[in-house]
C-alpha positions in Angstrom: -20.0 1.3 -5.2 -16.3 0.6 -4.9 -14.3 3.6 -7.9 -12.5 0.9 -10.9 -9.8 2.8 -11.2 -7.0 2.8 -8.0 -5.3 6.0 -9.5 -8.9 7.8 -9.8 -9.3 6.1 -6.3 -6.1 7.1 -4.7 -7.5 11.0 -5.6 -10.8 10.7 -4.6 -9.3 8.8 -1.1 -7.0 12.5 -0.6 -9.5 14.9 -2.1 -12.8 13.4 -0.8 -12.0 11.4 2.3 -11.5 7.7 2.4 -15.5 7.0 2.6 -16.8 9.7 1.6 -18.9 9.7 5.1 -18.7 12.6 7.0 -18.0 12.2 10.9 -21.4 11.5 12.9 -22.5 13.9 15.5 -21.8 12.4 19.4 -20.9 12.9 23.0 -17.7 15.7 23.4 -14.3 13.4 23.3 -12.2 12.3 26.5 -9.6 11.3 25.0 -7.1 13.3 24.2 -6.9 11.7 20.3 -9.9 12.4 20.3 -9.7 15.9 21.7 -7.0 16.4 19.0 -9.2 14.8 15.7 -12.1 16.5 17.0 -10.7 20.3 17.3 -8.8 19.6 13.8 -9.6 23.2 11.5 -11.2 22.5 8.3 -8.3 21.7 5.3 -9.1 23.6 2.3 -5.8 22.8 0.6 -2.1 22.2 0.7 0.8 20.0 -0.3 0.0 16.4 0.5 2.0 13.3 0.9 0.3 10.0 1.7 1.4 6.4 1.3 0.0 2.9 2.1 2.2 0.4 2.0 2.6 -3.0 3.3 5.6 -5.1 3.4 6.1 -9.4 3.9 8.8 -9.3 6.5 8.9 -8.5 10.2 12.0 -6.4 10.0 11.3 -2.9 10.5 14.3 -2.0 8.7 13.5 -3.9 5.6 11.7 -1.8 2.6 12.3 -4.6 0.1 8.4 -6.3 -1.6 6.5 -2.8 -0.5 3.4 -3.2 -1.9 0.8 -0.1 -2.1 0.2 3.3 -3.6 1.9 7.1 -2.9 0.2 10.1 -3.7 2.3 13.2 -4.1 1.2 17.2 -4.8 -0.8 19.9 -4.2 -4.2 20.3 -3.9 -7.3 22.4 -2.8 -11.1 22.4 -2.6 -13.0 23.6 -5.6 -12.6 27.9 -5.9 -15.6 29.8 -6.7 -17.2 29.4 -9.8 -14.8 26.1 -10.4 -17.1 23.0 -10.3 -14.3 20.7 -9.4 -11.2 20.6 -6.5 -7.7 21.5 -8.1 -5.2 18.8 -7.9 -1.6 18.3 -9.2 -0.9 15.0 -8.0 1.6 12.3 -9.0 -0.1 8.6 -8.2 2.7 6.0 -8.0 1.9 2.0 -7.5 4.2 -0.4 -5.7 5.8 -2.4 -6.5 6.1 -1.8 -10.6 6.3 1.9 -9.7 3.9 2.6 -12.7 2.3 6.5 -11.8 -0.2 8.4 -13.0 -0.6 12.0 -13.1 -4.0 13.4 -12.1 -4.7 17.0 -12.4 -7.4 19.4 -12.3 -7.8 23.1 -12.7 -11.0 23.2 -11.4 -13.1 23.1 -14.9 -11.9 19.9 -16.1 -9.7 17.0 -15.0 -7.4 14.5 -16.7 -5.2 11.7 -16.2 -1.6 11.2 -17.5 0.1 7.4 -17.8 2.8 6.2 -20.4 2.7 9.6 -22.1 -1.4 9.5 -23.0 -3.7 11.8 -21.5 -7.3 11.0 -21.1 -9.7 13.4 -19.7 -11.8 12.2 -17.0 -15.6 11.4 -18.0 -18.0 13.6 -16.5 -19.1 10.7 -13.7 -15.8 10.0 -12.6 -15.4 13.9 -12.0 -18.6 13.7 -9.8 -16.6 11.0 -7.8 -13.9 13.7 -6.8 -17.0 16.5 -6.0 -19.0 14.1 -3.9 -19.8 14.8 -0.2 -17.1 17.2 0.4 -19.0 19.3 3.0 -17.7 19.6 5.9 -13.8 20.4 5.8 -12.8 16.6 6.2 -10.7 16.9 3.1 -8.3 14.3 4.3 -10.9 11.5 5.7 -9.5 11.6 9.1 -12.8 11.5 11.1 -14.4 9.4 8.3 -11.8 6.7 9.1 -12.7 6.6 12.6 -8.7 6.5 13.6 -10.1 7.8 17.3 -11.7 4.3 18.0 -8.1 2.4 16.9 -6.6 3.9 20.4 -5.4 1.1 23.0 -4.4 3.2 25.6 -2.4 4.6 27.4 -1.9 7.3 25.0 0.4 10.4 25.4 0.0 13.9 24.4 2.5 16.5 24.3 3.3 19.5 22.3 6.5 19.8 19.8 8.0 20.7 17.4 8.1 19.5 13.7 9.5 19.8 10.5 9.9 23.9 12.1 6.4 24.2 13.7 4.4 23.8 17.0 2.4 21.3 16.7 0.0 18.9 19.2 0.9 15.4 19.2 -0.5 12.0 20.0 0.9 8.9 20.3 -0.7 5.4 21.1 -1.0 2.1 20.7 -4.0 0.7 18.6 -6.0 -1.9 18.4 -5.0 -3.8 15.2 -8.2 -5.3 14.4 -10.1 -1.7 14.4 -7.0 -0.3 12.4 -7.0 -3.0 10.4 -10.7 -2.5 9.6 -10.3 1.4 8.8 -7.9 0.5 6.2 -10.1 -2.5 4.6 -12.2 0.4 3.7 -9.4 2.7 1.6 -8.2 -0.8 -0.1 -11.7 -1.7 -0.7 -11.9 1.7 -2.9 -8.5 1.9 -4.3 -9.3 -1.8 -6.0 -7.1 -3.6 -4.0 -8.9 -7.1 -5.0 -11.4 -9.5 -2.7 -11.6 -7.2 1.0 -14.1 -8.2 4.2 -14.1 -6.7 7.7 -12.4 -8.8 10.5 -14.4 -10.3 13.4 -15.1 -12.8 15.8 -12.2 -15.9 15.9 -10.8 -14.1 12.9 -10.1 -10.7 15.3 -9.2 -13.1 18.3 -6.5 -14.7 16.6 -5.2 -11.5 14.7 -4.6 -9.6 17.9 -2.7 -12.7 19.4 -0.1 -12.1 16.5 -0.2 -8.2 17.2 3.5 -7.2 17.2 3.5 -3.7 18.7 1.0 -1.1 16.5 1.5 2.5 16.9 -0.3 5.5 15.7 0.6 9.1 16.2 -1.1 12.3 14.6 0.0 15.8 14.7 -1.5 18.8 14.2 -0.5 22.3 14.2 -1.3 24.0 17.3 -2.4 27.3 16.6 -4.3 26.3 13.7 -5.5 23.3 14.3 -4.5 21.7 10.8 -3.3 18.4 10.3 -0.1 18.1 10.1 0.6 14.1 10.0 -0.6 10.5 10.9 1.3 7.9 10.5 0.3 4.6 11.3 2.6 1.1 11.6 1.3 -2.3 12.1 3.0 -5.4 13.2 2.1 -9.2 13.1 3.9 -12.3 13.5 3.6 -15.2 10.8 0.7 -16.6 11.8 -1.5 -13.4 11.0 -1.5 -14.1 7.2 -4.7 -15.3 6.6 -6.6 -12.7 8.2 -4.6 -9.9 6.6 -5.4 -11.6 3.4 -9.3 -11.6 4.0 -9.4 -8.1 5.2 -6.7 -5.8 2.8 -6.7 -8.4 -0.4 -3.4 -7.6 -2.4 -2.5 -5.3 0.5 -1.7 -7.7 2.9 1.6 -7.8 4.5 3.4 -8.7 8.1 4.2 -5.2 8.5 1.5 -2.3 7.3 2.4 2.0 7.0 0.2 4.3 6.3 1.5 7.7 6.3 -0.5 10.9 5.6 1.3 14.6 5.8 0.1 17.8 5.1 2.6 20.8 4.2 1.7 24.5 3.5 -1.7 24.1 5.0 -4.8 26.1 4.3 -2.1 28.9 2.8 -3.3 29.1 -1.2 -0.9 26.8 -2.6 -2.8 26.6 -5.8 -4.2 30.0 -5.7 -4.6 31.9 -9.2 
């Protein structure tokens, strides 16, 4: 059942995972993404940024028609006793940059637009509570970003934004990427949204411009730190991205995802 609201949508997608599926149970990765995704330490809570935005042009160094959502703030799994995660979390829509504020403090949870606050009802709370087992608090495995690798894909160890972390970078296949996200626009209400195959996926990698992936995570805890994913097409990709990501459909697609203060009690007390 697809969530009506996007800003209810957008929380649920940080809080809850993108699917709300948990990662199923297989073979031990080779890969070393999926050595990386695999070993990530559950995420109780932490600062999180995460944007998906897509764009008309080709120009990487054009921001202008961004299309999309950003989510902003901290946020943390349910304490004891709370029935509910904790969330402060700005919700802003491209390209009218209207935002919503969504918070929680673990008993009760409201959203703030245009000055009006209305409390969430009691089932769209159950939508932020709903199969959180399992320590995928950002989606990652649920998204099933380890089958998007198009080798070769190279690991190394770094260090960003002040900390150690494990990195992978690779290309991707832009048709399994592309499917992943169908899935968080298809819950964020991003209008009419189908999976790509057959001729459809053919013809949409032949207008693949380069599509990159990298996560990091930190590497003596295991947290995730970032993904960030672009993709590229040439002009002729247009109707496909419109079948598959609706009003979310653009030549160029980001989504970022970064995680600061991780697993340290940022909304403690």
């Amino acid at each position: 059942m697809r969530r009506p609201r996007p800003a209810l949508a957008m929380w649920a997608l940080v809080l809850a995972g993108c699917t709300g599926a948990q990662a199923s149970a297989g073979t031990a990765p080779t890969t070393p993404l999926g050595r990386l995704v695999d070993s990530l330490a559950p995420l109780h809570d932490g600062v999180m940024h995460l944007s998906l935005l897509s764009y008309p042009g080709t120009q990487m160094s054009s921001t202008a028609g961004a299309v999309g959502y950003t989510v902003d703030g901290p946020f943390s799994e349910a304490h004891a006793g709370d029935r509910l995660p904790l969330a402060r979390l700005v919700v802003q829509r491209e390209p009218t940059g209207a935002s919503v504020t969504l918070v929680s403090d673990g008993r009760s949870a409201s959203m703030t637009a245009d000055g009006r606050t209305v409390q969430l009802s009691r089932a769209q709370q159950a939508e932020l509570t709903q199969d959180m087992a399992g320590g995928d608090l950002t989606g990652l495995k649920a998204l099933g970003v380890t089958d998007w690798a198009r080798g070769p894909e190279r690991a190394d160890t770094t260090t960003s934004a002040g900390t150690e972390v494990d990195r992978v970078e690779t290309a991707v296949d832009p048709v399994a990427a592309v499917n992943g996200l169908e899935k968080v626009v298809a819950d964020t209400g991003g209008g009419s949204t189908a999976t790509i195959s057959g001729t459809a996926a053919a013809a949409l990698r032949r207008e693949d411009l380069g599509s990159q992936l990298v996560v990091e995570a930190g590497h003596g805890d295991h947290t995730l730190r970032m993904l960030d994913l672009w993709l590229r097409f040439g002009a002729g990709a247009g109707d496909q991205l419109s079948a598959a990501l609706g009003q979310l459909a653009g030549l160029r697609i980001h989504l970022q995802m970064s995680v600061a203060s991780p697993n340290s009690a940022t909304m403690a007390g």
